[in-house]
DRENDO-1510 file (C-alpha; in Angstrom, 1 decimal, always signed):
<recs>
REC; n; res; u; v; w
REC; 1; UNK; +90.2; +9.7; -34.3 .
REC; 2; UNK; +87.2; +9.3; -37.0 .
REC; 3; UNK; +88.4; +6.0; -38.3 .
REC; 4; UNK; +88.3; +4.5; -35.0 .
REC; 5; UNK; +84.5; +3.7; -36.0 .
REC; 6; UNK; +85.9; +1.3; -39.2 .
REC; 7; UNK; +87.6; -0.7; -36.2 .
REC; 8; UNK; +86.2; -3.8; -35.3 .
REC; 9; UNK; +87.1; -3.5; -31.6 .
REC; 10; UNK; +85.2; +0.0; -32.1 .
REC; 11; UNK; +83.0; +0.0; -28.7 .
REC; 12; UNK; +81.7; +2.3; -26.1 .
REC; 13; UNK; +84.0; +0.7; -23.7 .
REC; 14; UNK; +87.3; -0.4; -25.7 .
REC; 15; UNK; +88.5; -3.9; -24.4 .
REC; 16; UNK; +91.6; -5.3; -25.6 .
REC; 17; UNK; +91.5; -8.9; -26.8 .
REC; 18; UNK; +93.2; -10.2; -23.4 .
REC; 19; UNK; +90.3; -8.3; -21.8 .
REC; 20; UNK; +88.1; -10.6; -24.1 .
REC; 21; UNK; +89.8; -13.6; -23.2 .
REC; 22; UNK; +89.6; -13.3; -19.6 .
REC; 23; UNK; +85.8; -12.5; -19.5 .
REC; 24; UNK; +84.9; -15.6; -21.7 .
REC; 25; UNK; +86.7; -17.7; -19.1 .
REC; 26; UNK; +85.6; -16.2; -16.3 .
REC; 27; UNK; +82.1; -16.7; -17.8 .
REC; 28; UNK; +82.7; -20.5; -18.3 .
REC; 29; UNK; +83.7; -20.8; -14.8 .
REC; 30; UNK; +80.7; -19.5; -13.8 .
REC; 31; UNK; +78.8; -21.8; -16.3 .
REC; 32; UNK; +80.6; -24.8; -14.8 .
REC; 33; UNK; +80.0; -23.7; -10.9 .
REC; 34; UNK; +76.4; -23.2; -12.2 .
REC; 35; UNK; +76.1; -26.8; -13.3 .
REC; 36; UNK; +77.8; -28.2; -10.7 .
REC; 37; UNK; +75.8; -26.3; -7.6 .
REC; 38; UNK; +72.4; -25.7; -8.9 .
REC; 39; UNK; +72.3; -28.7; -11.9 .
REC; 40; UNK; +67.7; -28.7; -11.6 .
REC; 41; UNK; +68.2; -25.3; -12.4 .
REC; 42; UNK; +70.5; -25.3; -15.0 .
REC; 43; UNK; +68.1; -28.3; -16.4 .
REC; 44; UNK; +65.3; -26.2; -16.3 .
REC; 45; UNK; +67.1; -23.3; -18.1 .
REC; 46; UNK; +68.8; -25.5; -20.9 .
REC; 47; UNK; +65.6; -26.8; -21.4 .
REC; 48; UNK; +64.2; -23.1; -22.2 .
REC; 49; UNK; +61.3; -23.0; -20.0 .
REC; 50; UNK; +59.7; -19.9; -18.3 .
REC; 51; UNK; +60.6; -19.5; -14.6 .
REC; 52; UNK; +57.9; -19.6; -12.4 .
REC; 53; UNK; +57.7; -17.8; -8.7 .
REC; 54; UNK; +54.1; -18.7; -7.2 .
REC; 55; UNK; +54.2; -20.9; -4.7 .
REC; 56; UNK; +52.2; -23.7; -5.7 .
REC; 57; UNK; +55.1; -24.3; -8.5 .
REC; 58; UNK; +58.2; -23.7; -5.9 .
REC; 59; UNK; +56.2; -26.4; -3.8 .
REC; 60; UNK; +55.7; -28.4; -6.9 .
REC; 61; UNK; +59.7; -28.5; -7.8 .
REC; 62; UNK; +61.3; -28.8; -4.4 .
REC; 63; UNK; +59.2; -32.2; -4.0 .
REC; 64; UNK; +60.4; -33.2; -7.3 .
REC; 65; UNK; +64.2; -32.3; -6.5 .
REC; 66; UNK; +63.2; -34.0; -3.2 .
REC; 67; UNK; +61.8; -37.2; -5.1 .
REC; 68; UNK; +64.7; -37.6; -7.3 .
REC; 69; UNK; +62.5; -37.3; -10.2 .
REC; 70; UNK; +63.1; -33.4; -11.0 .
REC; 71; UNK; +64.2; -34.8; -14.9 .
REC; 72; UNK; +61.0; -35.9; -15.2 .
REC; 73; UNK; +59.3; -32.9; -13.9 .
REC; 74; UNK; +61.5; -30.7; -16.5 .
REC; 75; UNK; +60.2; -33.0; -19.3 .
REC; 76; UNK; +56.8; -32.8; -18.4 .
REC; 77; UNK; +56.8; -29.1; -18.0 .
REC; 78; UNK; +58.7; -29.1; -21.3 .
REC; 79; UNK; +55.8; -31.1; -23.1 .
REC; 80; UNK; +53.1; -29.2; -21.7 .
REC; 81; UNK; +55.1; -26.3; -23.2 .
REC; 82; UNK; +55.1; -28.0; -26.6 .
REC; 83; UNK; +51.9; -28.6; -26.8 .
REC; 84; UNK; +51.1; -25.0; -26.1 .
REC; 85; UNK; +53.1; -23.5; -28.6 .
REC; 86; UNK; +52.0; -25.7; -31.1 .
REC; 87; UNK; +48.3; -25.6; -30.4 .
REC; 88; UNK; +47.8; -29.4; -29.7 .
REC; 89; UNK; +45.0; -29.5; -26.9 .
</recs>
């Protein structure tokens, strides 16, 4: 029973490699439903942005989604970010 440990399938929850399998696809079907149903959000998130509850900012992104122009709004927020973690203002 000691030499379990040297395993590398050694966790607190053993999971065969089928078991493996089967969650990284289910995973990737969630990923692709994710894209396909909520694809601003997705944007927002591959882009690696904070998310933002206030109101002023839910306002703010529904009239972009509205607008068509939510890519824009993602890069603009993006740049703004940029600019902060690099100290450029």
């Amino acid at each position: 029973m000691t030499k379990v440990r040297e395993s590398p399938l050694f966790s607190f929850l053993p999971a065969g490699e089928s078991d493996v399998a089967h969650v990284f696809a289910l995973l990737d079907e969630i990923d692709t439903w994710l894209e396909a149903e909520l694809a601003d959000a997705m944007l927002w998130i591959r882009e690696g942005l904070a998310v933002r509850f206030d109101e002023d900012f839910r306002r703010e992104a529904a009239a972009a989604m509205e607008a068509g122009t939510f890519d824009r709004f993602v890069e603009g927020h993006s740049y703004r970010q940029d600019m902060i973690d690099n100290m450029d203002y």
